[in-house]
C-alpha positions in Angstrom: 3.4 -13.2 -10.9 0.9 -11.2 -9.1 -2.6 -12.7 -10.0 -4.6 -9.4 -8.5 -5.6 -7.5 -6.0 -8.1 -5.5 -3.8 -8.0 -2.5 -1.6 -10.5 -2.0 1.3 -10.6 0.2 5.1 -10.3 -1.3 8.3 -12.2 1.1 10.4 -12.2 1.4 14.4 -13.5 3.6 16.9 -9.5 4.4 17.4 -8.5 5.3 14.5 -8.5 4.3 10.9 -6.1 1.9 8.8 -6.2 1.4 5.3 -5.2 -1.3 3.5 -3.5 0.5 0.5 -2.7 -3.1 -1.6 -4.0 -6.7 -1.0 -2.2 -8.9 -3.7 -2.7 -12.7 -3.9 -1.1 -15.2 -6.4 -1.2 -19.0 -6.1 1.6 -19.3 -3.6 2.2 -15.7 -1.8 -0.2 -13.7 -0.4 0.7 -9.4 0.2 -1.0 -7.1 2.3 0.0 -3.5 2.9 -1.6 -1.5 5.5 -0.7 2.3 6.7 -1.6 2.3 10.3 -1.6 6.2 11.9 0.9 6.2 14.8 -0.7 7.2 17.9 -2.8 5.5 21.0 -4.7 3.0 18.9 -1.3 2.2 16.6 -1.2 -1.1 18.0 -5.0 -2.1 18.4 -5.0 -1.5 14.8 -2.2 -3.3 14.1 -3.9 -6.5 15.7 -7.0 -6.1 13.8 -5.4 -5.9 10.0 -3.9 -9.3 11.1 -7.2 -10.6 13.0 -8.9 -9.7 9.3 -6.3 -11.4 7.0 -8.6 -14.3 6.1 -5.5 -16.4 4.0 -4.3 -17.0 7.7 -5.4 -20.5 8.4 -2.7 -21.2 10.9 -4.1 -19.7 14.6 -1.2 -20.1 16.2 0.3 -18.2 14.2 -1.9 -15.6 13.6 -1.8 -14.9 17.2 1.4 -14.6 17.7 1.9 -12.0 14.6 -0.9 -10.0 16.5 0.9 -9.7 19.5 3.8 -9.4 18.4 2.9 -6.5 16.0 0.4 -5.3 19.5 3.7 -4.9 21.7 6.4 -3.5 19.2 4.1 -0.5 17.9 3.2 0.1 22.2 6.6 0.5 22.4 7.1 2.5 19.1 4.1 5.2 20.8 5.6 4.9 24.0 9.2 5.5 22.8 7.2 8.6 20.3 9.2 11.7 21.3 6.5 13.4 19.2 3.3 13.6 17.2 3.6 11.9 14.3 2.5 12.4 11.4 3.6 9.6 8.9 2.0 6.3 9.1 3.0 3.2 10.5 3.9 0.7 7.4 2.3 -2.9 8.3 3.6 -5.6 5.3 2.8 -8.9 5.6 3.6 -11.5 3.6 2.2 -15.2 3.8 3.6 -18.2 2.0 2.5 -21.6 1.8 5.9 -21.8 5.2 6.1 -18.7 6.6 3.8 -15.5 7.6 6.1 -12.2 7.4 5.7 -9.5 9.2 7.2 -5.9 8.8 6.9 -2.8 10.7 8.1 -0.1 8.7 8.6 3.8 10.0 9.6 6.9 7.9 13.4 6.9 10.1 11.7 9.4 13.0 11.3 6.5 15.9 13.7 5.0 18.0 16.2 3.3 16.3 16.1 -0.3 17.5 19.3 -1.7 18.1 20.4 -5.1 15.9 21.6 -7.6 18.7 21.9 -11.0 18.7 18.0 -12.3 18.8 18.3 -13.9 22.0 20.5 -11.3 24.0 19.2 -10.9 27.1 19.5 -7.0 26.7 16.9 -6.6 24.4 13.7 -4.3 25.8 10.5 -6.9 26.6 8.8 -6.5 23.3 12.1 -7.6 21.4 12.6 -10.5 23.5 9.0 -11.2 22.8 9.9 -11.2 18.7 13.2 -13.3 19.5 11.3 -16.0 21.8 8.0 -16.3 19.3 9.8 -15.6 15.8 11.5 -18.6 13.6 13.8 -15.6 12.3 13.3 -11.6 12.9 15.8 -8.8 12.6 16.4 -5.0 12.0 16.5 -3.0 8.8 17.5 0.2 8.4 18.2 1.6 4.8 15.6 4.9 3.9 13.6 3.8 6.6 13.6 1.8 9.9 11.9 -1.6 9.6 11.9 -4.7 11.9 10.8 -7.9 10.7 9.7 -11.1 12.0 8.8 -14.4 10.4 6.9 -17.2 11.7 6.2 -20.6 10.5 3.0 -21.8 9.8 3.2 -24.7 7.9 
């Protein structure tokens, strides 16, 4: 079970995210941040990962970041509006895997569930399918993509 947690900001000059849980047990390790969706989206993004100090894996940890840096510059990019619901950034890291979901409230583009190594998908995706072990698209309430990498 969930051995506790924490809850701090991660301020920045562009914006502000906040880390609304941080929940650690022996083996799994939770973070949940809202990021604002807008310009700095993705500069935020990078820097709740950069500050994620269970990381030991540097690989890794730079490959979430720019993963996470190019799929919300596309999400603001693809924006047909202000809005005004936060970004969801979870992250999960186990003693294999680091996983990473992007969660809006159903308002962005919808992106589209292909095969992870079509050669259709827009550059950020083919980013996700050449860097991510696993990834894909979830759509229930909200729309979420996911990617996993190894670390261990």
């Amino acid at each position: 079970m969930w051995s506790g947690s924490a809850a701090r900001e991660i301020n920045s000059n562009r914006g502000q995210a906040r880390v609304v849980a941080q929940v650690r047990s022996p083996h799994i390790h939770h973070f949940h941040h809202l990021i604002p969706l807008g310009p700095g989206a993705p500069a935020l993004a990078r820097e709740a990962i950069a500050q994620i100090e269970d990381l030991s894996n540097s690989t890794a940890r730079s490959h979430a970041q720019l993963l996470v840096f190019d799929v919300l510059s596309h999400r603001v990019r693809a924006s047909p509006a202000p809005c005004v619901e936060p970004i969801v950034l979870e992250i999960l890291i186990t003693a294999l895997h680091l996983r990473v979901e992007l969660i809006d409230g159903g308002a962005g583009p919808k992106p589209e569930p292909l095969s992870p190594r079509a050669p259709a998908l827009d550059w950020d995706l083919q980013l996700v399918a050449q860097l991510a072990g696993s990834w894909g698209v979830r759509r229930d309430v909200e729309n979420a993509l996911w990617f996993e990498l190894d670390i261990a």
